[in-house]
SEBA-842038 format. One record per residue: x, y, z of N, C-alpha, C, O in turn; residue number from 1. Coordinates in nm, 3 decimals, padded with zeros to 5 digits, m for minus. Layout:
BEGIN
<<X, Y, Z>, <X, Y, Z>, <X, Y, Z>, <X, Y, Z>, NUM> ...
end
This chain:
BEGIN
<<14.238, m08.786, m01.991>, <14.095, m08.750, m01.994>, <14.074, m08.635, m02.091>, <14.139, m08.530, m02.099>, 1> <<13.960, m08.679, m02.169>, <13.956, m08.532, m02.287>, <13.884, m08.430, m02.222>, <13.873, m08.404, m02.103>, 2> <<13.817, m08.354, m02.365>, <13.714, m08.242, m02.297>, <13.602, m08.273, m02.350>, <13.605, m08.339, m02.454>, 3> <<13.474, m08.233, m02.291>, <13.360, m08.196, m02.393>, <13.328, m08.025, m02.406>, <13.290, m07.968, m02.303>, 4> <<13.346, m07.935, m02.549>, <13.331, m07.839, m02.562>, <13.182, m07.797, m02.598>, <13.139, m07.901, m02.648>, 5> <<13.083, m07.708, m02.600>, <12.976, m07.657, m02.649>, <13.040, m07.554, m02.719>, <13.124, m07.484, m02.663>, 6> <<13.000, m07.535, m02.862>, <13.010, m07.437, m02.921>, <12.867, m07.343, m02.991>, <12.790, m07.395, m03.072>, 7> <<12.854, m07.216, m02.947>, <12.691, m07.211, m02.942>, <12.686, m07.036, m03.010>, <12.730, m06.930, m02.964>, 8> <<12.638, m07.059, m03.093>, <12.638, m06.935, m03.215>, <12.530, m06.842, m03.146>, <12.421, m06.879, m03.189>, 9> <<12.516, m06.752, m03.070>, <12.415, m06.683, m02.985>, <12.387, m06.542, m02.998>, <12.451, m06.483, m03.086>, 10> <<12.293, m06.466, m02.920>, <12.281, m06.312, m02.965>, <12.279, m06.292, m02.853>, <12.260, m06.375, m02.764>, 11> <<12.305, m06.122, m02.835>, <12.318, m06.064, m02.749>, <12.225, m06.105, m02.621>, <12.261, m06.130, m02.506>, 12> <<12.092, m06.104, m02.677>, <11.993, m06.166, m02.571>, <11.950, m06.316, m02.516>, <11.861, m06.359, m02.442>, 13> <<12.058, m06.371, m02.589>, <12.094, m06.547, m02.564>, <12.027, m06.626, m02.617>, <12.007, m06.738, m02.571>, 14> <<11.966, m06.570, m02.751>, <11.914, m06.702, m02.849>, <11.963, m06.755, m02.900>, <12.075, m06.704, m02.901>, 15> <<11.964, m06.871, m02.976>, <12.056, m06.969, m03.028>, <12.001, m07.023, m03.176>, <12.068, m07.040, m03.278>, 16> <<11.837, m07.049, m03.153>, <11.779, m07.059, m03.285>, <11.796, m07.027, m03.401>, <11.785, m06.910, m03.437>, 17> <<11.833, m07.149, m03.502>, <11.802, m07.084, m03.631>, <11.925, m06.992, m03.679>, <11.892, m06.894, m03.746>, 18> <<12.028, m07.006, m03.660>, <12.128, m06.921, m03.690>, <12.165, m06.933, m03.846>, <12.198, m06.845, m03.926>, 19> <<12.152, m07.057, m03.862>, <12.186, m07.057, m04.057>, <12.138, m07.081, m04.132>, <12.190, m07.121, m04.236>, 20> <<12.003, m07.065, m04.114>, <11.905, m07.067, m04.209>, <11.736, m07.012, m04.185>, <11.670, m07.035, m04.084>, 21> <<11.703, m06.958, m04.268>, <11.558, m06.933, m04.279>, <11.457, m07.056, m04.194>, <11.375, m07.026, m04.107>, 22> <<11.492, m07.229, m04.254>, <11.408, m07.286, m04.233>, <11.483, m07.419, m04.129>, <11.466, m07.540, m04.114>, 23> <<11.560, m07.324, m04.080>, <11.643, m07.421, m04.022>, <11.552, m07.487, m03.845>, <11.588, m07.593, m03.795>, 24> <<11.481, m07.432, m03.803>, <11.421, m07.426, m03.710>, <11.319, m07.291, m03.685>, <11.352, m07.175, m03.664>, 25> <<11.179, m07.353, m03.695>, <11.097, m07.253, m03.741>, <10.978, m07.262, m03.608>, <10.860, m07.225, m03.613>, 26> <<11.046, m07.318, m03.499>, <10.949, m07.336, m03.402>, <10.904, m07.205, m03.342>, <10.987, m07.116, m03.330>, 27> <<10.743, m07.181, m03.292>, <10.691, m07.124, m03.252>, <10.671, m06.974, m03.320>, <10.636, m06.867, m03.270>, 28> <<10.704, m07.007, m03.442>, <10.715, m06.900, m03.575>, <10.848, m06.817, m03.558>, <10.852, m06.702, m03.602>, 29> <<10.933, m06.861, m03.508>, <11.060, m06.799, m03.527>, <11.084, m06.723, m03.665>, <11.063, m06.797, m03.761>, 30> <<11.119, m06.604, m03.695>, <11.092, m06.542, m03.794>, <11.210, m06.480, m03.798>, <11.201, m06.388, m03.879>, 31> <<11.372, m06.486, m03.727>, <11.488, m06.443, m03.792>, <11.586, m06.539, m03.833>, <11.703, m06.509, m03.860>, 32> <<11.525, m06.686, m03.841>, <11.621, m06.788, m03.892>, <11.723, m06.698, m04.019>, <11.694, m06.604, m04.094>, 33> <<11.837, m06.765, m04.003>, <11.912, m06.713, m04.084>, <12.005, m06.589, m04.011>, <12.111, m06.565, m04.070>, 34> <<11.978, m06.518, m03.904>, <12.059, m06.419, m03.833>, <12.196, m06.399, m03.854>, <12.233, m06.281, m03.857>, 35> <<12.277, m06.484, m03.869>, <12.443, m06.532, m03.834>, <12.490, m06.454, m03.933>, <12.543, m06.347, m03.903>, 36> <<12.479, m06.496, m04.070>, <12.562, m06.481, m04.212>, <12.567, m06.308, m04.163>, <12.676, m06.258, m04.135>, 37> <<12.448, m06.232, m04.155>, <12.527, m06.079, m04.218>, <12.607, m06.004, m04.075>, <12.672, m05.899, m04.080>, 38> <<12.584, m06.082, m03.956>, <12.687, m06.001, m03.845>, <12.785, m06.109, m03.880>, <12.864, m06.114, m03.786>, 39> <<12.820, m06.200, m03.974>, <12.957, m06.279, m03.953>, <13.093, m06.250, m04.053>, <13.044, m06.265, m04.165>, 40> <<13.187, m06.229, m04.066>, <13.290, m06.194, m04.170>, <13.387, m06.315, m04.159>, <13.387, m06.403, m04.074>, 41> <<13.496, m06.294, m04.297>, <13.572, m06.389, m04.257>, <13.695, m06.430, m04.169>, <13.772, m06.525, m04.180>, 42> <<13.690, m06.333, m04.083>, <13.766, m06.408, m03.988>, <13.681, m06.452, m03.858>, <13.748, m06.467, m03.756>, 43> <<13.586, m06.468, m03.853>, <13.502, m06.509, m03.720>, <13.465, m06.653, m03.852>, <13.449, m06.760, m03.791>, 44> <<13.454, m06.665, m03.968>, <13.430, m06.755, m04.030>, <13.540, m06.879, m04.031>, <13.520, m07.000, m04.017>, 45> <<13.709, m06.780, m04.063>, <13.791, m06.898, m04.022>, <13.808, m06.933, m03.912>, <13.835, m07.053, m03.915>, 46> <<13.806, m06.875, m03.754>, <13.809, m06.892, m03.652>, <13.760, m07.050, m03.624>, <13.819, m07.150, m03.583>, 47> <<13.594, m07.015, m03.674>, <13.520, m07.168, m03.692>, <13.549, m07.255, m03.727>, <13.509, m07.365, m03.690>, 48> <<13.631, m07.231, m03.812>, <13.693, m07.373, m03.934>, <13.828, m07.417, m03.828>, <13.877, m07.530, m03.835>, 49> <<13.867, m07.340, m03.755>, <13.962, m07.381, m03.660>, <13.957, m07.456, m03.538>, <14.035, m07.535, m03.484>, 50> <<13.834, m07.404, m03.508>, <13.733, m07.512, m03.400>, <13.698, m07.597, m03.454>, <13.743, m07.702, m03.407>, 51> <<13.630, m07.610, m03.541>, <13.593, m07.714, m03.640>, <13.696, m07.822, m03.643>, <13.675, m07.940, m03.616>, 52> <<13.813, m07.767, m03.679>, <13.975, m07.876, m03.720>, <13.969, m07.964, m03.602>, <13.962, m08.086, m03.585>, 53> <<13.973, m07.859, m03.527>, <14.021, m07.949, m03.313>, <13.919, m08.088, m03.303>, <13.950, m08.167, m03.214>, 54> <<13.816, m08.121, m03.377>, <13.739, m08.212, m03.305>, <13.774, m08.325, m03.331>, <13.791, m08.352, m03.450>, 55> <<13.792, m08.409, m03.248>, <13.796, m08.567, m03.201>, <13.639, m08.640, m03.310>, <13.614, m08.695, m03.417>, 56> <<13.592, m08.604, m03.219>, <13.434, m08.664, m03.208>, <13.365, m08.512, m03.178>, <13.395, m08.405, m03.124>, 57> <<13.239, m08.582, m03.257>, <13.102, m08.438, m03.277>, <12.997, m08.512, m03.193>, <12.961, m08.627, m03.216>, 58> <<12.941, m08.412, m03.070>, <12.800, m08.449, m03.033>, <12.694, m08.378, m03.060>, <12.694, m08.256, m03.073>, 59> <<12.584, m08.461, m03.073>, <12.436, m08.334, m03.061>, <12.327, m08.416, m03.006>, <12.319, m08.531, m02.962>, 60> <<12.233, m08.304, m03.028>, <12.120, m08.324, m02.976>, <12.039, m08.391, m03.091>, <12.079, m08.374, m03.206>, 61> <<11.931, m08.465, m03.069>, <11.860, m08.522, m03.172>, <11.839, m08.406, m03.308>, <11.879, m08.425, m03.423>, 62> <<11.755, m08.267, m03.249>, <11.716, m08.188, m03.298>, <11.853, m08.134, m03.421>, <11.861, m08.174, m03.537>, 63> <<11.939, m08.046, m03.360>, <12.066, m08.018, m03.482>, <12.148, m08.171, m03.520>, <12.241, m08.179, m03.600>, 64> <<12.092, m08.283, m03.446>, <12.174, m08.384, m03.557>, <12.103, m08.419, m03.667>, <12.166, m08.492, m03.744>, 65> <<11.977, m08.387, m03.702>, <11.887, m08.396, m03.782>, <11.916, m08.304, m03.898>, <11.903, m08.339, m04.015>, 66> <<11.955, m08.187, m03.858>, <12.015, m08.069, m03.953>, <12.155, m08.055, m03.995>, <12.202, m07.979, m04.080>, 67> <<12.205, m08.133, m03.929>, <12.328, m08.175, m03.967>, <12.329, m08.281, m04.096>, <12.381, m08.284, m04.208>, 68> <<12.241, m08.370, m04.013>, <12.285, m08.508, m04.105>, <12.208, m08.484, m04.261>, <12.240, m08.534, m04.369>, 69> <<12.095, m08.389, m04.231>, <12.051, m08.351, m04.384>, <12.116, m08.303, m04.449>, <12.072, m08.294, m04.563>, 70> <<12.261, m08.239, m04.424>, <12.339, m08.130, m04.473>, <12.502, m08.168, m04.510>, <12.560, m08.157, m04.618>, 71> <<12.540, m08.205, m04.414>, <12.692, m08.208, m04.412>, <12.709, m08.385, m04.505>, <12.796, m08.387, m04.592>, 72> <<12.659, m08.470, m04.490>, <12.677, m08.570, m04.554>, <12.720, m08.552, m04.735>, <12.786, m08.629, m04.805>, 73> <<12.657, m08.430, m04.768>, <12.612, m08.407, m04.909>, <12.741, m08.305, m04.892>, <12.712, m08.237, m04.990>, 74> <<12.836, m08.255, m04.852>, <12.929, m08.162, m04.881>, <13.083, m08.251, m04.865>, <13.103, m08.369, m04.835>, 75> <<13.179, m08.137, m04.901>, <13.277, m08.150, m04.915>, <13.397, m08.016, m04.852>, <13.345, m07.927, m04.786>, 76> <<13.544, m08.007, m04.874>, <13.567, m07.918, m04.837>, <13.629, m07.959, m04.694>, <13.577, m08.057, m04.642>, 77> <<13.729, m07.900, m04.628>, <13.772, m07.863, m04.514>, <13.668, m07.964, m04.368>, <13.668, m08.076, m04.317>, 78> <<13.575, m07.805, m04.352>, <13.455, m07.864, m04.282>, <13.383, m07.989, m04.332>, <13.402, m08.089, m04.262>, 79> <<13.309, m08.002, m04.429>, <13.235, m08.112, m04.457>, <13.366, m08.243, m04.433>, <13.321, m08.344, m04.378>, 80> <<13.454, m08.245, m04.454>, <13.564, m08.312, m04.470>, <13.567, m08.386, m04.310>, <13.544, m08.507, m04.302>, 81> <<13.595, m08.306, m04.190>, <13.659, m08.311, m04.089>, <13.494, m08.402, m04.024>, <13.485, m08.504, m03.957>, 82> <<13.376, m08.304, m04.083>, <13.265, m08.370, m03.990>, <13.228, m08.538, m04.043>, <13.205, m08.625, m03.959>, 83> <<13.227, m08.563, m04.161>, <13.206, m08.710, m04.205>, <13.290, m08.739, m04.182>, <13.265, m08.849, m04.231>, 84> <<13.415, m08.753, m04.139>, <13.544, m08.889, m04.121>, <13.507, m08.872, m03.967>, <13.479, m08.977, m03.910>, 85> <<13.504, m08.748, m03.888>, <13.522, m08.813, m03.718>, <13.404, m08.844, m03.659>, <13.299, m08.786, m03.686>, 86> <<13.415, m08.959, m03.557>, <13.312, m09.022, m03.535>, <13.197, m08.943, m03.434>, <13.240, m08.855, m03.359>, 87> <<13.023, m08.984, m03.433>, <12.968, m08.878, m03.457>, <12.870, m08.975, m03.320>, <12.844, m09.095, m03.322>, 88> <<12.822, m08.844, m03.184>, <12.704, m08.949, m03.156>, <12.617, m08.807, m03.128>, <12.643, m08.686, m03.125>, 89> <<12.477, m08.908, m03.106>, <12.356, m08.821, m03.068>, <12.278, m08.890, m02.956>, <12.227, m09.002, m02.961>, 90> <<12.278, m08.795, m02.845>, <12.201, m08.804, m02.734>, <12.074, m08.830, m02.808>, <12.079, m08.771, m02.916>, 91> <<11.944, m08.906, m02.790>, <11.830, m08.947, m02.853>, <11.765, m09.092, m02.785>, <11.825, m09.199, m02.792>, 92> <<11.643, m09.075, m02.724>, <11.601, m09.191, m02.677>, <11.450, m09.256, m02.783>, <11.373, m09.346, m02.750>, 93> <<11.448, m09.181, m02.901>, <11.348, m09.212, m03.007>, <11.447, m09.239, m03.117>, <11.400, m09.344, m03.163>, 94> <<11.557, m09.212, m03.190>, <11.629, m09.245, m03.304>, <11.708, m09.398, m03.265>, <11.791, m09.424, m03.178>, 95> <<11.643, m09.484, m03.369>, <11.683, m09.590, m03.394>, <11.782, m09.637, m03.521>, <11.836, m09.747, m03.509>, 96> <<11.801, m09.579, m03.611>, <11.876, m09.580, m03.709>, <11.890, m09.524, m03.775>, <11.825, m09.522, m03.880>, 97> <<12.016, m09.425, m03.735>, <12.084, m09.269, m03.747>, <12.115, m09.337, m03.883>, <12.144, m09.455, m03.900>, 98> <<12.103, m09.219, m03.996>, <12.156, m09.225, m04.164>, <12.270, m09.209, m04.196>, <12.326, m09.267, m04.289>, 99> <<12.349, m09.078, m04.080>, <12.455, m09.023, m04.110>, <12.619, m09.144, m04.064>, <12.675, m09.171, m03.958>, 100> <<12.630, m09.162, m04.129>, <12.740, m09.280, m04.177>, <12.853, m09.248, m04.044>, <12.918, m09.147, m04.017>, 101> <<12.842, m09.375, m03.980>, <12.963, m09.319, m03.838>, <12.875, m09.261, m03.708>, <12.939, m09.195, m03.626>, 102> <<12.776, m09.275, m03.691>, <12.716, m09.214, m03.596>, <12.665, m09.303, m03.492>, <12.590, m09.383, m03.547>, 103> <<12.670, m09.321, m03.390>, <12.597, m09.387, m03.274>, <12.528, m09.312, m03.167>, <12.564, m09.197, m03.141>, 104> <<12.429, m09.370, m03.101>, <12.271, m09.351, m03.073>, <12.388, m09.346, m02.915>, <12.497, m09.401, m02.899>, 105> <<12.303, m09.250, m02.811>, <12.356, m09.209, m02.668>, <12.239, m09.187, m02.585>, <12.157, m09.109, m02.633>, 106> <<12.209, m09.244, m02.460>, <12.109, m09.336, m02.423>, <12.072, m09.131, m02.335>, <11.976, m09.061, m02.364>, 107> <<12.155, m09.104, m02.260>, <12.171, m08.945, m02.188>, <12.272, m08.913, m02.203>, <12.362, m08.974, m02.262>, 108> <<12.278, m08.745, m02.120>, <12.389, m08.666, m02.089>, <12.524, m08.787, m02.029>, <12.627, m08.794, m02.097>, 109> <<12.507, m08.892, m01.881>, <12.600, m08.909, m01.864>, <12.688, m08.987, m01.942>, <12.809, m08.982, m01.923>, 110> <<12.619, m09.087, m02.061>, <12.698, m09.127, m02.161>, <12.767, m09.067, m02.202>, <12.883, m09.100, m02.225>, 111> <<12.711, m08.946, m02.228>, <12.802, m08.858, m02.314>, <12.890, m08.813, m02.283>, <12.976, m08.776, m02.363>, 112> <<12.904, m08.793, m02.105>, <12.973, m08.751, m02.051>, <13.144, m08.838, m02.065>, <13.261, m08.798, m02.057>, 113> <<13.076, m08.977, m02.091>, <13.186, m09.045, m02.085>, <13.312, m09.058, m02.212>, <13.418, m09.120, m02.213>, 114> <<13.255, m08.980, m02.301>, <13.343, m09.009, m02.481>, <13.461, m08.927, m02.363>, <13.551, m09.002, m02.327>, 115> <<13.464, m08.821, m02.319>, <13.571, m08.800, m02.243>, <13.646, m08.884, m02.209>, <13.751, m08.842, m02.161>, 116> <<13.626, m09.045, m02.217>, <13.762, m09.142, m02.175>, <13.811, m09.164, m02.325>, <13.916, m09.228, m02.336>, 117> <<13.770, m09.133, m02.407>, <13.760, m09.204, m02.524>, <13.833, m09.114, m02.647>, <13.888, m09.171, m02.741>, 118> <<13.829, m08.983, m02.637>, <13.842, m08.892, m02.742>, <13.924, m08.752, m02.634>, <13.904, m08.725, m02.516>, 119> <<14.007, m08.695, m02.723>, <14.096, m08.534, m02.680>, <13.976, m08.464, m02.626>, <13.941, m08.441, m02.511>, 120> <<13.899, m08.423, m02.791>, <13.836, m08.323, m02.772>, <13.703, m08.347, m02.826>, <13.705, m08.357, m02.949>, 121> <<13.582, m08.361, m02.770>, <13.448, m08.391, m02.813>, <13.354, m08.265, m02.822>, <13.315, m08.204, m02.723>, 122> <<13.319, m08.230, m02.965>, <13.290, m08.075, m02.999>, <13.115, m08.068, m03.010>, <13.069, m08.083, m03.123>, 123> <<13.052, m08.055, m02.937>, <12.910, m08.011, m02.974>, <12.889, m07.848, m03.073>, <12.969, m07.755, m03.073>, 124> <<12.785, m07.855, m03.131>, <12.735, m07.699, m03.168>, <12.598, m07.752, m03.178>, <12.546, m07.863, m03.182>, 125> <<12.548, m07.584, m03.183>, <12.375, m07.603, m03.131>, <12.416, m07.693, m03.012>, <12.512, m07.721, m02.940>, 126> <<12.255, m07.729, m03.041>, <12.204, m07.850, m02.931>, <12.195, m07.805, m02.762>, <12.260, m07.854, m02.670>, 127> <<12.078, m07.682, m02.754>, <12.065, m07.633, m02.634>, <12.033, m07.694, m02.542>, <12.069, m07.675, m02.426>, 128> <<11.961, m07.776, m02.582>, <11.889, m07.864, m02.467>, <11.969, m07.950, m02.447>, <11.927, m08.020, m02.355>, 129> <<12.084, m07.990, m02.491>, <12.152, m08.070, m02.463>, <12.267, m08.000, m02.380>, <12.304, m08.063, m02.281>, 130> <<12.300, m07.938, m02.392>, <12.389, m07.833, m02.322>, <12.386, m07.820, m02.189>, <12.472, m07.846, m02.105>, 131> <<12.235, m07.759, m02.174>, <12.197, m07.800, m02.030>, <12.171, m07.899, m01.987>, <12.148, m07.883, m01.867>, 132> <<12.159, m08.001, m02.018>, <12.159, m08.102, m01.927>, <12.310, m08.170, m01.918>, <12.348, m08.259, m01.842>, 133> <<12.380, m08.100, m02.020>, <12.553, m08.187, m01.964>, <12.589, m08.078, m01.899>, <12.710, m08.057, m01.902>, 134> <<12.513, m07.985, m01.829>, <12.566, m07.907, m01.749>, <12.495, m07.940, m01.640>, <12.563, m07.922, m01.540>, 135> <<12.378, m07.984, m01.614>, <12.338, m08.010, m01.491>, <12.366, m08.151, m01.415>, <12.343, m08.185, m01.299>, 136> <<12.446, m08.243, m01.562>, <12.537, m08.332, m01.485>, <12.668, m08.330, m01.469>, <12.737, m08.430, m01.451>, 137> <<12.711, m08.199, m01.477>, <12.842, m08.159, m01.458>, <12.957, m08.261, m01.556>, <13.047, m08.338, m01.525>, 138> <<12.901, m08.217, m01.683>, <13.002, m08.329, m01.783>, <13.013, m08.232, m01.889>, <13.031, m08.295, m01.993>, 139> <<13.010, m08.096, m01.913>, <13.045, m07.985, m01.958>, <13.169, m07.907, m01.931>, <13.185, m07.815, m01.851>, 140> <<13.262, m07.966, m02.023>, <13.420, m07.881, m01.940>, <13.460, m07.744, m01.990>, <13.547, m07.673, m01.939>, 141> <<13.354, m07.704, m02.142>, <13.396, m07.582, m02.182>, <13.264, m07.531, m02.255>, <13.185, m07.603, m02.315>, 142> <<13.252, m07.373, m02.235>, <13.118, m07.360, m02.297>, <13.208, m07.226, m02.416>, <13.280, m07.138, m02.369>, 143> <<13.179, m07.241, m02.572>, <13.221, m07.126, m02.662>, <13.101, m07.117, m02.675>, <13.018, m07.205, m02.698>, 144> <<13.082, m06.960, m02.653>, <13.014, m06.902, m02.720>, <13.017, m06.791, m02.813>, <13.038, m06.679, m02.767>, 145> <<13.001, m06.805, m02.919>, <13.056, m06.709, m03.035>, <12.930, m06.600, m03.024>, <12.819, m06.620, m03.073>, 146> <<12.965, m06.490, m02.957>, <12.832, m06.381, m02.934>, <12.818, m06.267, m03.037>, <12.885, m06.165, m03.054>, 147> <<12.715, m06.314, m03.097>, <12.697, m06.180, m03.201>, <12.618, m06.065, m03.140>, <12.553, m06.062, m03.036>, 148> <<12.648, m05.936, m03.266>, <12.585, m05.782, m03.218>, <12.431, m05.753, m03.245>, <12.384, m05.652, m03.298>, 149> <<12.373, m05.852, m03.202>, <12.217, m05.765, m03.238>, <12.123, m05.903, m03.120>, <12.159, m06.011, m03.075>, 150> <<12.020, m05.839, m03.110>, <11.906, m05.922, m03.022>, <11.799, m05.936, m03.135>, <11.801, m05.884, m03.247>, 151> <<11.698, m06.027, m03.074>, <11.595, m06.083, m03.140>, <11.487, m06.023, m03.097>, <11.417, m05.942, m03.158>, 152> <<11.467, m06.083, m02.944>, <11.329, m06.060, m02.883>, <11.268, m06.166, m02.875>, <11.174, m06.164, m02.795>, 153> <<11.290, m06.275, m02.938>, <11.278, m06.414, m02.937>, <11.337, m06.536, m02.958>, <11.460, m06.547, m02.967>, 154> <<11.251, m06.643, m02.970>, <11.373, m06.764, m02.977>, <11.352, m06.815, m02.872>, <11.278, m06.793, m02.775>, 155> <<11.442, m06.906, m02.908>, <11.546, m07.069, m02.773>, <11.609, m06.963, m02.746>, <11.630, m06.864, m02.817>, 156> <<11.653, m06.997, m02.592>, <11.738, m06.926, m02.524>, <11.819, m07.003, m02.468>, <11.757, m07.103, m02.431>, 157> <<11.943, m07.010, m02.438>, <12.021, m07.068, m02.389>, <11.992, m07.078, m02.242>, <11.952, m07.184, m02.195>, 158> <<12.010, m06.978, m02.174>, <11.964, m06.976, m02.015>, <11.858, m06.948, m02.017>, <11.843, m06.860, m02.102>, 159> <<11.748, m06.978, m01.958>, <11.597, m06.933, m01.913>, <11.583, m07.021, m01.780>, <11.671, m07.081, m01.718>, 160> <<11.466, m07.012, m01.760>, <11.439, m07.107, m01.651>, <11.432, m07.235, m01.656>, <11.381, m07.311, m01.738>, 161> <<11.480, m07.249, m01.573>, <11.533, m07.387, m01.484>, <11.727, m07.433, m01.507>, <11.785, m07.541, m01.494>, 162> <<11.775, m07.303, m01.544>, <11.882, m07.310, m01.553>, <11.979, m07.333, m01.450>, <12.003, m07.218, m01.412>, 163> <<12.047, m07.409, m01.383>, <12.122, m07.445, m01.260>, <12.234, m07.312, m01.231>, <12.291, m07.244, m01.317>, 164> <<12.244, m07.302, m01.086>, <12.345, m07.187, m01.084>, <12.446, m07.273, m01.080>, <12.451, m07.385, m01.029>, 165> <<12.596, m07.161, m01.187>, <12.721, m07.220, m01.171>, <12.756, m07.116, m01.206>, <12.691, m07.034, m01.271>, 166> <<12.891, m07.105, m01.156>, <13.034, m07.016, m01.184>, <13.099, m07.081, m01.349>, <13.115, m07.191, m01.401>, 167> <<13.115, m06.969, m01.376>, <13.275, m06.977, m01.509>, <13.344, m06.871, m01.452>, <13.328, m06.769, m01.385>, 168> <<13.463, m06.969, m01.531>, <13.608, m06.824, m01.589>, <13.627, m06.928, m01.683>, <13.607, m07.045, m01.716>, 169> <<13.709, m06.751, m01.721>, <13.746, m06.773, m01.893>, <13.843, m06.828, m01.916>, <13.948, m06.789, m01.865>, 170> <<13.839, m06.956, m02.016>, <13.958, m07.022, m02.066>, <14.066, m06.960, m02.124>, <14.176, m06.999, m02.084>, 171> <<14.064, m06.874, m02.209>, <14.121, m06.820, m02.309>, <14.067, m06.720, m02.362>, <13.947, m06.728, m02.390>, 172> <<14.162, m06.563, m02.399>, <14.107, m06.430, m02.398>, <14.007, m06.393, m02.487>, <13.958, m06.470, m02.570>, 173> <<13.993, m06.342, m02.481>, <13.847, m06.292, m02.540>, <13.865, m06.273, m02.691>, <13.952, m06.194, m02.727>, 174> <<13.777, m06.351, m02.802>, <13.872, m06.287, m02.930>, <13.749, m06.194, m02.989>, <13.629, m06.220, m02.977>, 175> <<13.799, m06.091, m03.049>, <13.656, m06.012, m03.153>, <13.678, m06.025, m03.264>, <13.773, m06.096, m03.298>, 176> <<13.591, m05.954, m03.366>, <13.591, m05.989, m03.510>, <13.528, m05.821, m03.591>, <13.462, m05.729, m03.543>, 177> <<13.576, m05.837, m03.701>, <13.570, m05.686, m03.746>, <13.384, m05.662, m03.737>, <13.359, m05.551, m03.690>, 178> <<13.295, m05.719, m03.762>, <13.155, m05.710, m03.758>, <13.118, m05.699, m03.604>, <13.013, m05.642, m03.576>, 179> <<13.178, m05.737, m03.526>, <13.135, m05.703, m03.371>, <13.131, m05.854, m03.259>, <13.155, m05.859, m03.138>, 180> <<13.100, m05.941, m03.334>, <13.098, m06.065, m03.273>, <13.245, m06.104, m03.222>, <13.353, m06.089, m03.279>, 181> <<13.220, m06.154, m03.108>, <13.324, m06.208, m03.006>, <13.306, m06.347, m02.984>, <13.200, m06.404, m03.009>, 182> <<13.426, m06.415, m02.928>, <13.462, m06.539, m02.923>, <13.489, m06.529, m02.764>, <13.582, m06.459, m02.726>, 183> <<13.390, m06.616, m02.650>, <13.409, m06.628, m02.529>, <13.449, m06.774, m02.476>, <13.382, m06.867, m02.523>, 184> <<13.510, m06.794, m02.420>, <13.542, m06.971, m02.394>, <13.563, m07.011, m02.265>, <13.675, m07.046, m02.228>, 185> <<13.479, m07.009, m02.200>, <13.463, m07.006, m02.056>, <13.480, m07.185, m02.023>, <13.467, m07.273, m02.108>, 186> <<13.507, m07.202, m01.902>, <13.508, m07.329, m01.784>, <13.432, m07.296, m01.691>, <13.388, m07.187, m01.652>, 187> <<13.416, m07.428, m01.649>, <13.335, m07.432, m01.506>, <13.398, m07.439, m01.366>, <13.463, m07.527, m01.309>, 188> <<13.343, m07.280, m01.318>, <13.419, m07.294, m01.197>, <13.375, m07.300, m01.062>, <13.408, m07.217, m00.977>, 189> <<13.279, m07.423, m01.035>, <13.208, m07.423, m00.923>, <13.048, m07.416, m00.923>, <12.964, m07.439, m01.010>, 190> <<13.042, m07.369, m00.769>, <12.919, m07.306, m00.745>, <12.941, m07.159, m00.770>, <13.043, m07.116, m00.823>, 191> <<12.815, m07.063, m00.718>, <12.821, m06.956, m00.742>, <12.819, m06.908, m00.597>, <12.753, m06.943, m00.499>, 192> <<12.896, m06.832, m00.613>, <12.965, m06.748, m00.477>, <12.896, m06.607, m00.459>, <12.865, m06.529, m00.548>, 193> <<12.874, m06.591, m00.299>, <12.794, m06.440, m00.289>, <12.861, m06.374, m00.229>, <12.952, m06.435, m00.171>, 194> <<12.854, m06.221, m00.207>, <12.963, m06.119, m00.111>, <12.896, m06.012, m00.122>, <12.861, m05.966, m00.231>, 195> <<12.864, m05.951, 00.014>, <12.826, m05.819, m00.016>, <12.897, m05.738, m00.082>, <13.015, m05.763, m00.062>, 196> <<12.880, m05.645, m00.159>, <12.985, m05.522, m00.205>, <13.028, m05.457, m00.098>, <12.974, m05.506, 00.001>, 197> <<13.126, m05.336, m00.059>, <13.168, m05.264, 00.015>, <13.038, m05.144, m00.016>, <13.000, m05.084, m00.116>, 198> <<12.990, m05.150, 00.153>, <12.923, m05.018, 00.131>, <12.815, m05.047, 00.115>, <12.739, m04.951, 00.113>, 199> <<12.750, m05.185, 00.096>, <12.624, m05.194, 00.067>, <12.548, m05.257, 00.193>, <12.427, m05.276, 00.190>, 200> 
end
């Protein structure tokens, strides 16, 4: 049985929007598209390219497979390399005939849930809304989140409301990077557990 990983480029205050570009997602006038590049250096850059290597199969959400497929088709290189040869799907109940060469259409979350019989390691990035819902069908086996040093004040947020309670621990230790951004790689561990403190 493989995994499905989320890998989710975020800020301190848990936005996710718009991380690599100006016009990459401009909803509700989002006005720091582009954030990532100047808190990122190159070793939080190769780190990526290392996650990047691990993937089986790539999932997304309609929304970043759209920004994907405008993008990565037209490159080359390592990354561009690894994302056009492995096979590619998108959760989407309106896309009828995906452009990006290798890609198949995924009806929900629990489909998706299932490339897990099928593939090692199945790598999402972005794709919030998709995130949560393979977490609220419990088909989320690892959440990275690469956390950078600064807040917005706005944006997609990863957790907001209607977010399901669950427990993590951490897969694997914590990595940092000379600009401040950290590498977290948590599992799912349950429900969420209560205890008074001592003393309280």
């Amino acid at each position: 049985m493989g995994i499905i990983v989320a890998n989710l480029f975020v800020t301190l205050d848990g936005v996710y929007q718009a991380p690599g570009g100006s016009e990459e997602d401009t909803t509700d006038g989002f006005a720091f598209g582009g954030w990532q590049a100047p808190v990122s250096d190159d070793e939080a850059g190769a780190a990526i390219g290392e996650e990047i290597g691990r993937i089986d199969a790539l999932l997304l959400g309609r929304k970043t497979y759209d920004i994907f497929a405008a993008y990565w088709p037209h490159q080359s290189g390592e990354i561009g390399g690894t994302l056009n040869r492995v096979p590619k799907f998108v959760v989407s109940n309106s896309l009828v005939a995906p452009a990006w060469t290798g890609t198949k259409v995924l009806p929900n979350a629990e489909a998706a849930g299932r490339l897990r019989e099928e593939f090692d390691e199945v790598h999402m990035f972005g794709s919030g809304v998709l995130i949560r819902s393979l977490l609220a069908a419990d088909v989320l086996d690892r959440l990275h989140l690469w956390l950078y040093p600064i807040t917005l004040g706005q944006g997609k947020r990863i957790f907001d409301a209607g977010t399901i309670p669950a427990s993590f621990r951490l897969a694997e230790p914590a990595r940092t990077f000379p600009k401040g951004a950290v590498s977290l790689v948590y599992e799912r561990a349950g429900r969420v557990a209560t205890q008074d403190m001592p003393g309280a």
